[in-house]
N, C-alpha and C positions, 0 to 999 in steps of 0.2 A: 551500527549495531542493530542487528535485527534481534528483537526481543518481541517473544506471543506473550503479549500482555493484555489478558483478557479480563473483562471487569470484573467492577465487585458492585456494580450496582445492585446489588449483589448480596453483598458480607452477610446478613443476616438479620435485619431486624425484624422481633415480633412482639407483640404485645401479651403481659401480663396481666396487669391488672384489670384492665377491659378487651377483653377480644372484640376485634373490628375496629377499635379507635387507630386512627391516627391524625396526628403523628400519636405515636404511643407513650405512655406513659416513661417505661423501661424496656430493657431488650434482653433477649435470649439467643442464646444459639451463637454468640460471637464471639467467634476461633480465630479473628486475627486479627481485626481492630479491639482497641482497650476497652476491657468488660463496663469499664466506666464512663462512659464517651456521653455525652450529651448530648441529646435529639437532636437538636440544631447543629451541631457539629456533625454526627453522625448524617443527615440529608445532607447538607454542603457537600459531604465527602463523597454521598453518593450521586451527586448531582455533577461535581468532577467525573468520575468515572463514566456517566450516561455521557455526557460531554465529547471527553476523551473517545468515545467510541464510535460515539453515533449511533447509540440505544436507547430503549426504555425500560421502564422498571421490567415489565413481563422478559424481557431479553435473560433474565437471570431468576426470578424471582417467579413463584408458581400465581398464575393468575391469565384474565383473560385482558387482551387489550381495551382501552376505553371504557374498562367500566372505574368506579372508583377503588382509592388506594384501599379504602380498610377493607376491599373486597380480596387483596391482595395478600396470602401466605405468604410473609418474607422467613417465617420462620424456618420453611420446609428446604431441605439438602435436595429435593427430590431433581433437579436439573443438572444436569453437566457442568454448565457455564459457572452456574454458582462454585461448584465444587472447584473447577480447572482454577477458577477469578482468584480464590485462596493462596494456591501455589504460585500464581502471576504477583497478587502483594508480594509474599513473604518473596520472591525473586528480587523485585523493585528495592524491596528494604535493603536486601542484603547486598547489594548490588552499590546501593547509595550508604549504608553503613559500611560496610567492611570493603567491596573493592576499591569505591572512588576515595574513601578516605586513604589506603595504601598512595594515592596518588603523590610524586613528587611536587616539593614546592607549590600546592596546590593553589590557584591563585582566586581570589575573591571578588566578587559572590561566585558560592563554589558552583558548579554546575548538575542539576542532579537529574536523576533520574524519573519520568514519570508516564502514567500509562499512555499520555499525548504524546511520548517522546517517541512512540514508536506507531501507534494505533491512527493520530493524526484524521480522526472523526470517523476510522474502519472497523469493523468489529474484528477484520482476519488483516492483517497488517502486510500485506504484500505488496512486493517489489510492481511495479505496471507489467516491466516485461515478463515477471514468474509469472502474473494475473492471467497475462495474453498468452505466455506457453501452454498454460494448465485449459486455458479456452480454446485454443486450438487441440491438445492432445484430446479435451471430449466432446468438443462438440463441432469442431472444423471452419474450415478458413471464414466461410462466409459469417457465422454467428459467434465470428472471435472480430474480425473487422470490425460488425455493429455494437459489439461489446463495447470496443473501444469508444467509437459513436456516443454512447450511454453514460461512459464512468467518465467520459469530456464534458457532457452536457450537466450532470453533476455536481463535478467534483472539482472542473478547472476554476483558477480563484481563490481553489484552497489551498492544502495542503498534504492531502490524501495521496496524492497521485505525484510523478512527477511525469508534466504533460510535454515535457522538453523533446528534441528529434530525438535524442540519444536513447534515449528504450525502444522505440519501433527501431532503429537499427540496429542495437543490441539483437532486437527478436529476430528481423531481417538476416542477419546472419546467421544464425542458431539455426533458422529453417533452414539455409543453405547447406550448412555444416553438417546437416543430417538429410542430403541429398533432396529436398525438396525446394527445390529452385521456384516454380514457381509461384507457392505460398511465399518467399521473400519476396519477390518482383511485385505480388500485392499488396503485400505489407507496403513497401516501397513508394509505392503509388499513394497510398492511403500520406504516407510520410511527404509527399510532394506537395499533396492538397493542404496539409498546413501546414507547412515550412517551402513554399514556394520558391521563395530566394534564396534559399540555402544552396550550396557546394556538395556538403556530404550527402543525400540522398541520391541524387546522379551520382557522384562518385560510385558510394557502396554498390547502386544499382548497376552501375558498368564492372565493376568487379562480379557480380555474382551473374551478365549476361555473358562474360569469358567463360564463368565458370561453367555455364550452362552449356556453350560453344557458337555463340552469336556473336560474335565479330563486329559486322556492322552495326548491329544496335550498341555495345558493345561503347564502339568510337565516338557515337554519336553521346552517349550519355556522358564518358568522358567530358567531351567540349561542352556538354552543357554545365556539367560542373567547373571547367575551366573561365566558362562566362558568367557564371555565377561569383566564384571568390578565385582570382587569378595566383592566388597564394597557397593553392593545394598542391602544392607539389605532387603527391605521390599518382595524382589524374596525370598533369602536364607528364609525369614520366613514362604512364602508361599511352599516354598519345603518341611521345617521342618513340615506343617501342613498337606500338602498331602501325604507324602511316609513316614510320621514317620519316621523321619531322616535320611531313606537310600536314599541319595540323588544320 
């Protein structure tokens, strides 16, 4: 379930009684947490939320980085993020109130919904292969490659990404399917250097060097997929179909 569930670190806190203090006395300006929430509760919640993202207070909240919090307008609507963060809660509630509760025989501890559930420490929640499509469509092969490089060096460990072969081959395909053969063959490549032992990257790689019309290389990626995991049938098929069985 992909869900843009952008924060709330966010929601609104600003002080009353003394401008500049924080934490503050009491709060203003709060459209979707409980007008009566308590300061310690309210930072908890917002400290989930920075969490869940992998932000900071100024990520929503009008202020400059590193300076102190009572230097910080939490009161001010004036950002996006704050505003969009609103609509992201009230989705989450509704979502864990009214659809998961529709759920049959639901079985306990129920499961719910929360901004980690989809964001997973990213501020923009995306899939790795959408990440790598949208990098290659603006900025091209080469600084979509190092991209990946980057959000590895990052992010592998956690949870953000899923760093498995199956999205570079996802994306490997998708360049081919839109006739750019060979931005897949580098993707490919990229997918070989880490997952070395693997079957499917030869594989996928000999399918889309047919497609391209290389033959030779072609057969050759086959068998290395064949020596790789002797159980991929659908390589050993296309061997038996190109070398008439002298594989």
């Amino acid at each position: 379930m992909r869900l843009l569930l952008l924060p709330a670190l966010l929601l609104a806190a600003a002080p009353v009684a003394a401008q500049g203090k924080f934490p503050p006395d009491s709060f203003t300006n709060l459209k979707v947490l409980p007008k009566n929430i308590s300061p310690r509760e309210l930072l908890t919640t917002m400290r989930g939320f920075a969490l869940g993202l992998g932000v900071r207070c100024t990520y929503c909240h009008v202020g400059k980085e590193g300076q102190p919090l009572d230097s910080v307008n939490f009161k001010s609507d004036d950002k996006r993020t704050k505003r969009v963060a609103r609509v992201m809660i009230e989705m989450v509630n509704h979502i864990n109130e009214e659809h998961l509760a529709d759920v049959p025989d639901r079985p306990e501890p129920h499961v719910v919904v929360r901004c980690e559930t989809c964001h997973r420490g990213v501020s923009r929640p995306r899939l790795l292969d959408d990440e790598m499509q949208l990098y290659l469509a603006d900025s091209g092969l080469t600084a979509a490659l190092q991209h990946y490089r980057d959000l590895r060096a990052k992010y592998y460990g956690g949870e953000a990404y899923d760093f498995r072969e199956l999205p570079l081959i996802s994306l490997a395909q998708g360049e081919a399917r839109a006739n750019r053969p060979d931005n897949a063959i580098a993707i490919l490549a990229l997918s070989a250097e880490f997952f070395p032992t693997s079957g499917q990257t030869p594989m996928t790689l000999g399918n889309i060097l047919l497609f391209k019309g290389d033959t030779a290389k072609a057969i050759a990626a086959f068998r290395d997929a064949v020596a790789k995991d002797s159980t991929l049938m659908p390589a050993r098929m296309q061997l038996q179909r190109l070398t008439g069985g002298k594989h």
